[in-house]
C-alpha positions as CSV (number, residue, x, y, z in Angstrom):
1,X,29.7,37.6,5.6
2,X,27.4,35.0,4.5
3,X,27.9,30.8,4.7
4,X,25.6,28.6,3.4
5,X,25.6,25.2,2.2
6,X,24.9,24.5,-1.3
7,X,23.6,21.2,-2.8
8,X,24.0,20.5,-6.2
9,X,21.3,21.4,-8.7
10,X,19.0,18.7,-9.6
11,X,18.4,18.3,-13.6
12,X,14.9,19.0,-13.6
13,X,15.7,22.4,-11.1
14,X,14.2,25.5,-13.0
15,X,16.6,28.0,-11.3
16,X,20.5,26.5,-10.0
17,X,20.7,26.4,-6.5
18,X,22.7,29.7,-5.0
19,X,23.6,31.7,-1.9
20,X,23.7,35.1,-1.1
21,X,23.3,37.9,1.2
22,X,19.6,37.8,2.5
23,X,19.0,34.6,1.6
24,X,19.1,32.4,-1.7
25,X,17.4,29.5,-3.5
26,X,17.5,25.8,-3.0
27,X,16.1,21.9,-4.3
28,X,17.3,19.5,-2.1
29,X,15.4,16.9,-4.3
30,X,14.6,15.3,-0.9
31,X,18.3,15.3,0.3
32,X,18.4,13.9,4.1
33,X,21.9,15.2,4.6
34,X,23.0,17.4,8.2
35,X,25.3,20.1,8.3
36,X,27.2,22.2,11.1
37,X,28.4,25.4,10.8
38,X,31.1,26.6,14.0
39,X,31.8,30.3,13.1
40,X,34.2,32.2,15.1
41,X,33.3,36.2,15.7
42,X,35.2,38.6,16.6
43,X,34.5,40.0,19.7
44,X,31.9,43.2,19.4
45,X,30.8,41.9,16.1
46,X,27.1,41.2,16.2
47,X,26.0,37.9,14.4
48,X,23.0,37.2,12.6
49,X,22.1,33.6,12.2
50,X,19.3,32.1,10.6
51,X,17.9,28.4,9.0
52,X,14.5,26.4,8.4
53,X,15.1,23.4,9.5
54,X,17.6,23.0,12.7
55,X,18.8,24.7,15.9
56,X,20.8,27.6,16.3
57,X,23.3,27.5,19.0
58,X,25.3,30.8,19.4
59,X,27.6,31.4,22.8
60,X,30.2,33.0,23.8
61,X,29.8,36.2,21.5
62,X,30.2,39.6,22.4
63,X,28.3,41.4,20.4
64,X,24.1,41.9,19.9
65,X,22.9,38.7,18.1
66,X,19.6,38.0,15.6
67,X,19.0,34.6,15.5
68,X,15.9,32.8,13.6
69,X,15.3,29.2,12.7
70,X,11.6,27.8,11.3
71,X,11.8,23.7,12.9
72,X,14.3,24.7,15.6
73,X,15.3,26.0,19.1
74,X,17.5,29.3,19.6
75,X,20.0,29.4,22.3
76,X,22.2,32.4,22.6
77,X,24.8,33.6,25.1
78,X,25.9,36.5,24.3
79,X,27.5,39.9,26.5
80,X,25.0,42.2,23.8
81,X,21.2,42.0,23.2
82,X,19.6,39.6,21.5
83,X,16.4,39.0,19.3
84,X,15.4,35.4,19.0
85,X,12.5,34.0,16.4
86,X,10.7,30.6,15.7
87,X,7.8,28.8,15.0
88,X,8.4,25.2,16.4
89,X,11.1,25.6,19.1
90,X,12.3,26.8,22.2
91,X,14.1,30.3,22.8
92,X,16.3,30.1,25.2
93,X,18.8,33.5,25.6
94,X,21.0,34.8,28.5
95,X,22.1,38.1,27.4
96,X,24.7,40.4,29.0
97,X,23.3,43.7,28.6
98,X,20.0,45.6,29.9
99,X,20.4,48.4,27.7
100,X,19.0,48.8,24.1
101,X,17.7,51.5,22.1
102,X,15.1,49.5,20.5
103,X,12.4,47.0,21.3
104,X,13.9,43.8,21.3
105,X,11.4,40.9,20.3
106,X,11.5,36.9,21.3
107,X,8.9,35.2,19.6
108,X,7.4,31.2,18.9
109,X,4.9,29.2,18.1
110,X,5.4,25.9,19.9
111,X,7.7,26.5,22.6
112,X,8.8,28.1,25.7
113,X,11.1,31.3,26.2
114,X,13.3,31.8,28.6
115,X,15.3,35.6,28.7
116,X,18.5,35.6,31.2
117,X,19.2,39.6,31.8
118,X,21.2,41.6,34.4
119,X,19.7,42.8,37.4
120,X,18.8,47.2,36.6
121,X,16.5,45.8,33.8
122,X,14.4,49.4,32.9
123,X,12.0,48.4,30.2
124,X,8.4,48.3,28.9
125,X,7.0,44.5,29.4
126,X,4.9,42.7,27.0
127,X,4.5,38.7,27.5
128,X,1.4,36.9,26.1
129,X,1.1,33.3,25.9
130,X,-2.1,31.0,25.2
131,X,-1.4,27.6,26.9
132,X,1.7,28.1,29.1
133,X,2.1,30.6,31.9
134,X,4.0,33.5,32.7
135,X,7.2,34.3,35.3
136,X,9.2,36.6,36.1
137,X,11.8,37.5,38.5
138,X,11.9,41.3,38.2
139,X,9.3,43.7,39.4
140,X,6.8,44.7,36.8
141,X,4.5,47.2,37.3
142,X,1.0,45.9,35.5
143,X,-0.9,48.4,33.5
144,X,-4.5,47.5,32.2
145,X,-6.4,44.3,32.8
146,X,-4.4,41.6,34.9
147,X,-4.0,37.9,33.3
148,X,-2.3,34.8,33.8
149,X,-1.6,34.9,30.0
150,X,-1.4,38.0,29.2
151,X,1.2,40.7,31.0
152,X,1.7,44.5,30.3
153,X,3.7,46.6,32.3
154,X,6.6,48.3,33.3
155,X,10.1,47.3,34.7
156,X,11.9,49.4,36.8
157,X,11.5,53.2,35.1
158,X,10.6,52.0,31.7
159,X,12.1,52.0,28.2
160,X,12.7,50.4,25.2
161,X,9.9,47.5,24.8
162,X,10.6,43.8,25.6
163,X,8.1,41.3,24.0
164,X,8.0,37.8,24.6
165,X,5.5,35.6,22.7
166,X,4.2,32.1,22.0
167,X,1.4,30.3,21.7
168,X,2.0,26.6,23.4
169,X,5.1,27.4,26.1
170,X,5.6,29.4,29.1
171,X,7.0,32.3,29.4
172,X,10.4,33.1,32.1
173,X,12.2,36.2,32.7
174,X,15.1,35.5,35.2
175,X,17.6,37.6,36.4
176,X,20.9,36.6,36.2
């Protein structure tokens, strides 16, 4: 299912404004207008949720959730996995499960990450960072050169890869 918010095509528009799966196009013509979105899902259903301009706020799910916003923060509670994505923002996601097949990525620009997990995390750690620092409270075994910015290594026996990225933020890895 897809939900979007439409604004009415300007005259001078070259395409009309749509929505669809994926994505779509929009003018705004410099609209200065806020909308909210509440979305009920089914429990076990994952949710993908994305935006330029504006937070995302997800809780309560689940199922795994992919949430991405461009001028926003991410905050997702969810009993899944989660991958989380922005340029100016925090990330901020409690998740309820340790186990994924796949890498799982949080990534942003301008802000800080903070990853909730359950304690029995086994994963391969990557967190870099260039003006923050880097915590964690789960064992990680460091492999190659040791940095204050930079961490690669293992937790507990290993697995699927956890990255964690930003530029200006710190980096936390709590358990729950």
């Amino acid at each position: 299912m897809t939900i979007c918010a439409v604004y009415p095509t300007p005259r001078n528009a070259r395409r009309p404004n749509e929505c669809r799966a994926g994505g779509g196009q929009m003018n705004t013509n410099r609209n200065d207008v806020q909308v909210d979105f509440r979305v009920r899902v089914p429990a076990g259903v994952a949710f993908s949720g994305h935006t330029v301009n504006g937070d995302i706020e997800a809780e309560g799910l689940g199922g795994n959730v992919l949430a991405g916003t461009v001028n926003g923060s991410v905050d997702v509670q969810t009993a899944g996995f989660a991958e989380a994505n922005t340029v100016n923002g925090d990330i901020t996601c409690r998740v309820g499960t340790n186990r994924f097949r796949d890498g799982v990525e949080f990534e942003t620009v301008n802000g800080s990450i903070t990853i909730e997990m359950p304690d029995g995390l086994d994963a391969d750690f990557r967190a870099s960072t260039v003006n923050g620092s880097i915590d964690s409270d789960f064992p990680i075994l460091v492999t190659g050169k040791v940095s204050p910015r930079s961490v690669r290594g293992t937790i507990g026996q290993g697995g699927p890869e956890l990255r964690l990225s930003t530029v200006n933020g710190s980096i936390r890895l709590r358990k729950m």
